[in-house]
Steps between C-alpha positions, in 0.01 A plus 500: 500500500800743594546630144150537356407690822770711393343554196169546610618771730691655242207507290251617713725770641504646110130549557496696797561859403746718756156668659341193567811327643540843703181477663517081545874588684604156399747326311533163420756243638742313257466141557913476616375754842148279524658174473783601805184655687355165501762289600499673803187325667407217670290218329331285743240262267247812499489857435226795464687774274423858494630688183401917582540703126544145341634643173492230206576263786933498529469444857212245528653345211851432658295414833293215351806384291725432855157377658421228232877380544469490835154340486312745702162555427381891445209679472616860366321818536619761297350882471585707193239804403649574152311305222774481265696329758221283619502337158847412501445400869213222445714398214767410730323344749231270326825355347632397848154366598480314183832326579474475862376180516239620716813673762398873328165716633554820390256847454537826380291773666472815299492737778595768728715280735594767782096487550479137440793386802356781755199364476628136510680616860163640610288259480631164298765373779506105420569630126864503524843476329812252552682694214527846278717571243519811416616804288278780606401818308740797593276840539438720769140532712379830531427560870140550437364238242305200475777287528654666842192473671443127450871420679437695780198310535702175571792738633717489242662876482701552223617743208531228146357234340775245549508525871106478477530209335780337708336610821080364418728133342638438878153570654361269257789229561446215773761445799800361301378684162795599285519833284768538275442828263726733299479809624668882500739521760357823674275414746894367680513854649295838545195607680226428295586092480529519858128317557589240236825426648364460797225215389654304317840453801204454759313243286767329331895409458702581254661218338685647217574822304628476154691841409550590099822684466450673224179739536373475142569119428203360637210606281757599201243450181240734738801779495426519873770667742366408873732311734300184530504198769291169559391441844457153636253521851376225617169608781554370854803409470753589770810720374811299459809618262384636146639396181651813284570407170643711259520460074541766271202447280211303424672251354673375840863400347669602797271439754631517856356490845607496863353447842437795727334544812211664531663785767706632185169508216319696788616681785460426840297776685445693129217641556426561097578195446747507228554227277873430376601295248923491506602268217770287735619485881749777475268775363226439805742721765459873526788652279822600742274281754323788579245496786419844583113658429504897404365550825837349654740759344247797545380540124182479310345514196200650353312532173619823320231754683409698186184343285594787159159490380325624863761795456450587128417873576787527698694363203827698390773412163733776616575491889556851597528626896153421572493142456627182577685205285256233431765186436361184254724275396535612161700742656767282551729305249819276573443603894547827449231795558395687208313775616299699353420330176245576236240226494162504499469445881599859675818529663357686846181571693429844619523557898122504579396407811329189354841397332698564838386195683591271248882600500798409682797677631826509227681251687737159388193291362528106308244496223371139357293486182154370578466374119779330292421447132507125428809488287680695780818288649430597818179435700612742812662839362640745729639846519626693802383872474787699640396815732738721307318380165231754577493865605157494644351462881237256380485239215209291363527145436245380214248156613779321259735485724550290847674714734745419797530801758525493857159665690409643192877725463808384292779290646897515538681512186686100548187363631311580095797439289584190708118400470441582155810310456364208627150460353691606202693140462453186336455319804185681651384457141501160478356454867197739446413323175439194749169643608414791191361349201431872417635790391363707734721579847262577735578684838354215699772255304787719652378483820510164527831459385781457718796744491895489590527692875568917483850483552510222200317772259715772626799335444383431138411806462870606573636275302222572191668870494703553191471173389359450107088475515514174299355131553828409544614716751216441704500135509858513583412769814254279637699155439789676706244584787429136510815412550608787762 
């Protein structure tokens, strides 16, 4: 079956046009992804399948194929709204029935299936699930539909479709249940997976996280560039160590996993529950073994104060002795402050007393880009914003930017080039990408970071002086602190 699903999902993926695909969020899973999703359950003589956004039926497909050689008898239920892909769908399946040898039940229902499961929970409890295979649609819910509404009903509080999906397939699973779906890797970190996070490690285990290296490998004929990982949770199940495997691509050449326990995938006493993935033992230790909250060495960090569009009137291209700088990051390039600069955005605000409150004193500050465009090297970029770069009393920070001050005021001069240094390097790099499938760095994802003490930061901040602002130079900064 592996390559004429292929086909068929090549086919019927020429028929959707962009619009439709756009509003259905979903792409379709090469058989290569479905068939290692599948290998990852149990078989034990008898299965009930649920297949959420079925597709032309990759995933149920590879499912019944591993089933049938394993002898287990299924009875599939598969949801898929769009009627083009409904008809490759029953295609698909009536072929497994009619080979089965009476092992295959399978329907298709043509419907909405966020209203369908909440329902189910509500009031159809013995109607339940021992596994779902899934590869859910990717789109967001708008706080206020249909949609949003119906999970809150069976407490499900979330912000897309895929963790909607994820989220009603373990309340419709039985004790034991396994889910194993392909999914973005952004609900790892950030406020607004929080909820989800929080169901599925209080209703289920983890039992292994499969980590594409390359961002734009996995759905490669879709031309889609999201950082993708399939889950493995298994409901009821105590936590023991987690599986992290690793291959570049969908095609699983190089495939690699190790065993990690669960104290290193999430954090004791986190209370956002971060989820880290590090691709081997070594990467699943702080960078410099670093142990200290922002709290510890006196700093925090904030969202850049200044929302532009609430201050449009106040708005100024030309800063003159009336106003204040108003810093985005466009206003820096190779770590160096370019100020003013002729852009579309305005280069100050005027000092009203609406604009005052929303400014901070010129002072040593360490910027970090809240958005990173995908092709960008580096997920966590950094600049240290010298108090001698501006001649001002007051300076306003755009909502782009996260921004590290101490009680709301600058900080010593070593302290920001020795921190900027450090988020800065490779190292951090690599360890934040172990819980941001994202590009967004949110000011809740430094926070719960752990840092190198003061007197480490200061030290690299001495050091950092007059040395060449380069990858290079940085690494080899930060691999001498190490060793010190």
């Amino acid at each position: 079956m592996t390559i004429l699903i292929d086909q068929v999902r090549r086919e019927a993926s020429r028929l959707l046009d962009s619009q439709r695909r756009s509003e259905l969020g979903q792409y379709m899973t090469p058989s290569p992804i479905a068939g290692f999703m599948a290998s990852l359950f149990s078989y034990n003589g008898k299965a009930r399948l649920l297949d959420a956004g079925a597709g032309v039926g990759s995933l149920t497909s590879a499912f019944l194929d591993r089933a049938l050689q394993n002898g287990t008898v299924v009875d599939a239920e598969t949801w898929e709204i769009d009627s083009i892909l409904g008809g490759y769908l029953k295609n698909t399946l009536d072929d497994f029935v009619q080979h089965g040898q009476g092992k295959i039940q399978a329907r298709i229902h043509a419907a909405d299936f966020i209203e369908d499961a909440t329902f189910a929970i509500q009031f159809d409890s013995d109607n339940r699930y021992t596994h779902a295979i899934l590869n859910p649609p990717y789109k967001k819910i708008p706080s206020n539909s249909k949609h949003r509404k119906l999970l809150r009903m069976v407490d499900i509080e979330t912000v897309n479709l895929y963790t909607a999906f994820v989220a009603l397939a373990v309340l419709l699973m039985k004790e034991g249940g396994e889910v194993v779906a392909i999914i973005p890797r952004s609900f790892c970190n950030g406020s607004y997976y929080r909820p989800f996070r929080d169901l599925i490690l209080r209703t289920c285990s983890i039992r292994q996280l499969h980590l594409f290296e390359s961002r734009n490998q996995a759905f490669q004929e879709d031309d889609v560039l999201q950082e993708n990982i399939i889950i493995h949770l298994v409901k009821g199940e105590p936590q023991g160590s987690v599986i992290v495997s690793t291959s570049h691509d969908g095609k699983f050449l190089d495939y690699r996993q190790t065993m990690l326990d669960a104290a290193v995938i999430v954090k004791p006493n986190d209370a956002e529950q971060f989820i880290h993935i590090p691709t081997s033992a070594e990467h699943s230790i702080s960078p410099m073994h670093c142990t200290h909250t922002l709290h510890d060495i006196g700093l925090a960090v904030c969202t850049g104060p200044v929302v532009d569009f609430r201050m449009k009137d106040y708005w100024r291209d030309i800063p003159g002795d009336d106003t204040a700088p108003l810093l985005y990051p466009h206003h820096f390039s190779d770590g160096v402050l370019s100020w003013p600069k002729q852009h579309k955005k305005p280069n100050a605000l005027q000092l009203a007393n609406d604009v005052r409150k929303w400014l901070m004193p010129r002072g040593h500050y360490v910027l970090v880009k809240r958005f990173t465009a995908k092709e960008e090297r580096r997920r966590l970029v950094a600049y240290h914003l010298p108090y001698e770069a501006l001649n001002t009393a007051h300076i306003g920070f755009e909502n782009h930017w996260n921004v590290f001050h101490i009680d709301k005021h600058g900080m010593d001069e070593d302290t920001a080039k020795g921190l900027s240094t450090f988020l800065n390097s490779t190292i951090l790099d690599e360890h934040f990408r172990e819980f941001s499938g994202h590009t967004q760095v949110n000011a809740t994802d430094l926070r719960n970071m752990r840092y190198p003490s003061r007197e480490q930061l200061q030290l690299l901040g001495q050091r950092a002086k007059n040395q060449p602002n380069n990858q290079t130079s940085i690494d080899r900064l930060i691999e001498e602190l190490e060793l010190a």
